[in-house]
VOGU-3710 file (C-alpha; in Angstrom, 3 decimals, decimal comma):
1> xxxxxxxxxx> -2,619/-17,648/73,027  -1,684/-20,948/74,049  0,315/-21,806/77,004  1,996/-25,116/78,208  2,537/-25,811/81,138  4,987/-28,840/82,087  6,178/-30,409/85,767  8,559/-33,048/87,213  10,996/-33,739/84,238  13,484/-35,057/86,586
11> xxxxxxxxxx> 16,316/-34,329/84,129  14,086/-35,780/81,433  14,146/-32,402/79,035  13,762/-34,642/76,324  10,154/-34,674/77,600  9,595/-31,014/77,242  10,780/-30,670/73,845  8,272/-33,378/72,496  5,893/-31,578/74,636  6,641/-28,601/72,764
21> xxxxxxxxxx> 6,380/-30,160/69,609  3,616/-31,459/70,133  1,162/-28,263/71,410  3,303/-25,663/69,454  2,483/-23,304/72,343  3,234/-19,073/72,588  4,686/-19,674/76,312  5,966/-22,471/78,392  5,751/-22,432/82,205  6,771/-24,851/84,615
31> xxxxxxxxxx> 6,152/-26,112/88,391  9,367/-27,015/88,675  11,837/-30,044/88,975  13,673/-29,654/86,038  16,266/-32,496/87,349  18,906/-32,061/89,588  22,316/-30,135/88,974  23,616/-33,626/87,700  21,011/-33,718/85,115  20,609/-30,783/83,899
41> xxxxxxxxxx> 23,182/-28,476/82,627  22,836/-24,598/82,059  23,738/-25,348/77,812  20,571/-27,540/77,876  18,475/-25,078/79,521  19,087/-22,059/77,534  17,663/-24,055/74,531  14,278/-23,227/75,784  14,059/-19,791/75,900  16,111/-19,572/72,718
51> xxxxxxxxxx> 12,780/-21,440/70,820  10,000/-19,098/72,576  9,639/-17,476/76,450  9,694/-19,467/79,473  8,941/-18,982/82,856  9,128/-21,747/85,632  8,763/-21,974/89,659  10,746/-24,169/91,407  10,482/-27,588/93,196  13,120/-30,198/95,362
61> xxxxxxxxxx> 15,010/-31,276/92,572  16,316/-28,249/90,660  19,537/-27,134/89,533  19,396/-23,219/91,850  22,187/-21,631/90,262  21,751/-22,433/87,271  17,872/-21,333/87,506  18,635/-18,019/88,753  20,886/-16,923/85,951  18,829/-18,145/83,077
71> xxxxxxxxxx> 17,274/-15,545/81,350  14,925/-15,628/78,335  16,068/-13,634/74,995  14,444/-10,033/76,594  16,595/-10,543/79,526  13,713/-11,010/81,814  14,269/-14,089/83,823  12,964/-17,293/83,559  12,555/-18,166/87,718  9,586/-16,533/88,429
81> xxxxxxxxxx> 9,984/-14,224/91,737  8,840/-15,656/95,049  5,334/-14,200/95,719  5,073/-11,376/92,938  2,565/-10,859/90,418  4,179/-10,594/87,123  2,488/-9,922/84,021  3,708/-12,011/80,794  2,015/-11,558/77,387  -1,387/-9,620/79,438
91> xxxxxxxxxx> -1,534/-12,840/81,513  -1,041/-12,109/85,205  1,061/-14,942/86,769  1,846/-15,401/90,713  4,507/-18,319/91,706  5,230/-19,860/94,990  8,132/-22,410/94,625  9,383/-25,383/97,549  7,413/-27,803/99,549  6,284/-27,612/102,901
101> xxxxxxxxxx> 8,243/-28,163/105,805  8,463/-27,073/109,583  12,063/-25,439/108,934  13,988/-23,571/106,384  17,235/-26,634/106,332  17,068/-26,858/102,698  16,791/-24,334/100,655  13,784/-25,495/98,683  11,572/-25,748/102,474  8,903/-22,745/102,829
111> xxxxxxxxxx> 7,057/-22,610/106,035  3,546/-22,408/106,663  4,335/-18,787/107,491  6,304/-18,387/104,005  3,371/-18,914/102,029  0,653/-17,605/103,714  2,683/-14,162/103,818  3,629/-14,832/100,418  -0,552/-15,752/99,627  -1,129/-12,270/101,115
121> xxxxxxxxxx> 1,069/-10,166/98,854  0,367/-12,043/95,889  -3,699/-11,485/96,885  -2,892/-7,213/97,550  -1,473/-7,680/93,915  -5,240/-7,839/92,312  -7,242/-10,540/89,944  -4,615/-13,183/89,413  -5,057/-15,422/85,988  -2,489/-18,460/86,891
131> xxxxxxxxxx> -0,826/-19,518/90,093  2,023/-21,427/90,022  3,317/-23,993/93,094  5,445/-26,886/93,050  3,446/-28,149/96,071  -0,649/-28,448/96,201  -3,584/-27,793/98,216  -4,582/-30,343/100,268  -8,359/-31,836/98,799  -7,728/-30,839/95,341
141> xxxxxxxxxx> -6,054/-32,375/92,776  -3,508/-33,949/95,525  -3,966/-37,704/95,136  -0,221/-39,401/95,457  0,051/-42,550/93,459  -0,945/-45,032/96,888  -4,564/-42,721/96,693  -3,534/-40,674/99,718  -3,840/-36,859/100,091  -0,367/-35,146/99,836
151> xxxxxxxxxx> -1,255/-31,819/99,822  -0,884/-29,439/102,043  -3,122/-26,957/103,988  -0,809/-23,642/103,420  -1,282/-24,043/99,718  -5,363/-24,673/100,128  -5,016/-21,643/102,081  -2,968/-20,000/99,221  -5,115/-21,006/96,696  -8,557/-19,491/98,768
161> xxxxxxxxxx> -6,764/-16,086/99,507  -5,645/-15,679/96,295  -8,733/-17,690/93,783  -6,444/-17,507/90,909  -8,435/-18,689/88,078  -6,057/-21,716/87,953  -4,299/-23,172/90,133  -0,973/-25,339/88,675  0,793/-27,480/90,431  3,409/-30,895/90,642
171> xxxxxxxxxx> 5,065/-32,600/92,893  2,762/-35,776/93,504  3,670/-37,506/89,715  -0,397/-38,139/89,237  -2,108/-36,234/86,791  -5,390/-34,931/87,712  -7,360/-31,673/88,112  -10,394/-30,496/89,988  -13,487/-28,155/88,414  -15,034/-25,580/91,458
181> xxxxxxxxxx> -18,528/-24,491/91,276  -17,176/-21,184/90,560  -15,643/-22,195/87,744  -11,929/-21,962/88,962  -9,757/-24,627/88,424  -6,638/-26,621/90,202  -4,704/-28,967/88,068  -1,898/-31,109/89,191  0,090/-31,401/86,061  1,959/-35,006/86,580
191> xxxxxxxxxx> 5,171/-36,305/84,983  5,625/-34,539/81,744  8,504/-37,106/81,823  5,584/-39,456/81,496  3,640/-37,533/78,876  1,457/-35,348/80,965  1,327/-31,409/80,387  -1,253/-28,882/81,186  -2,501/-26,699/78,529  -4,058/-23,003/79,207
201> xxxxxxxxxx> -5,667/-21,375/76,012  -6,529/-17,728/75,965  -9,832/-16,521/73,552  -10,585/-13,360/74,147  -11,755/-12,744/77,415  -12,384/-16,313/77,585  -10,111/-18,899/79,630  -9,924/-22,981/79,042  -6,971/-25,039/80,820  -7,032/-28,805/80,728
211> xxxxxx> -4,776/-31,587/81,429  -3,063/-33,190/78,314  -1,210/-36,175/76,975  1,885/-36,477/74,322  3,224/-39,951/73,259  6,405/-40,833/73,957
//
C-alpha cells in the first residue's frame, strides 16, 4: 500500500492532483489547510474522494463546513475525528487538528489541555501506525523558514504519549523530517503547493515513510 500524504495547499488543489499523479497512491491524507472558504469550493473537493479515499485533519485555513460534510464514496467521512483512532485499509490512524493557543476564540485554537486529553485517549486506543497534526512538536521537524523552532510542547508531549510510528505534520511551510533511535519517525510535510508530499509505503509488516518532491 502506498499512502500520500499532502499539507498547506492554501487553495492550491492543483498541487494535490499532480501530487497524485505523480505517486499513484491507494490513500491520500492530509494535515490540513486545504485553502480558505474563498478558495476552495465543496465541487472541487469532492473530486478527491471520487478518484480514491481520502482522509485529512485540519489546520487555520480551511473551509469547516464544507470539511465536515464531505464524505468519501463509502460514506465514511473524510475529516478525521478529533482524538479517535480510526482504522483505514488495516492502518490505524489518530488526528489532532488546530494550532496552539491559550483560548478557544477561533475555532481552529486547541489548548494545551485539548491535546494532551486528546494524546491520552488516542494513547488508551492501542499501537497507533500514523498520527496526524496540523501543528508539530517542538525539537522535531519544527524549523520555520527564519531557522527558529515553531513547534509546540503539547504536540512533543502528544507525540511521546502516543509514539505513533510516524508522526505527520504542517503548518511551518519547510519540509523536513527527523529519524529517532527507536526508529519512529516525525515528518513535517511542507508546501505541497510547493512540491513537497510525504509518502508512507506499507510491505508487509514492514513500514517506510519519507519526504518527497513532484515538479511543478
Amino acid at each position: 500500500m502506498r499512502i500520500l500524504v499532502i499539507s498547506d495547499l492554501h487553495g492550491d488543489l492543483a498541487a494535490a492532483w499532480e501530487a497524485l499523479e505523480h505517486f499513484q497512491p491507494d490513500l491520500l491524507l492530509s494535515c490540513g489547510d486545504w485553502g480558505d472558504p474563498e478558495q476552495v469550493s465543496e465541487a472541487d473537493l469532492a473530486a478527491f474522494p471520487a478518484r480514491l479515499p481520502v482522509y485529512t485533519t485540519f489546520g487555520n485555513h480551511d473551509p469547516f463546513a464544507a470539511l465536515a460534510r464531505w464524505q468519501n464514496r463509502d460514506g465514511s467521512p473524510v475529516l478525521l475525528p478529533q482524538g479517535e483512532v480510526c482504522c483505514i485499509e488495516g492502518v490505524r490512524l489518530a488526528a489532532i487538528g488546530g494550532i496552539w493557543a491559550k483560548s478557544h476564540r477561533q475555532p481552529y485554537y486547541v489548548t494545551d489541555q485539548d491535546v494532551a486529553a486528546m494524546a491520552a485517549k488516542i494513547a488508551a486506543g492501542g499501537p497507533l501506525d500514523l498520527l496526524l497534526t496540523h501543528g508539530c512538536p517542538v525539537g522535531l521537524a519544527d524549523l520555520t523558514p527564519r531557522h527558529t523552532h515553531g513547534g509546540q510542547r503539547c504536540f512533543l508531549e502528544a507525540f511521546q504519549k502516543i509514539a505513533p510510528r510516524v508522526h505527520l505534520c504542517g503548518h511551518l511551510h519547510v519540509a523536513q523530517e527527523r529519524t529517532l533511535s527507536d526508529g519512529r519517525k516525525v515528518i513535517d510535510v511542507g508546501e505541497t503547493s510547493r512540491g513537497s508530499v510525504a509518502v508512507v509505503e506499507l510491505q508487509g509488516r514492514e513500514w517506510h515513510a519519507r519526504l518527497d518532491q513532484f515538479a511543478r
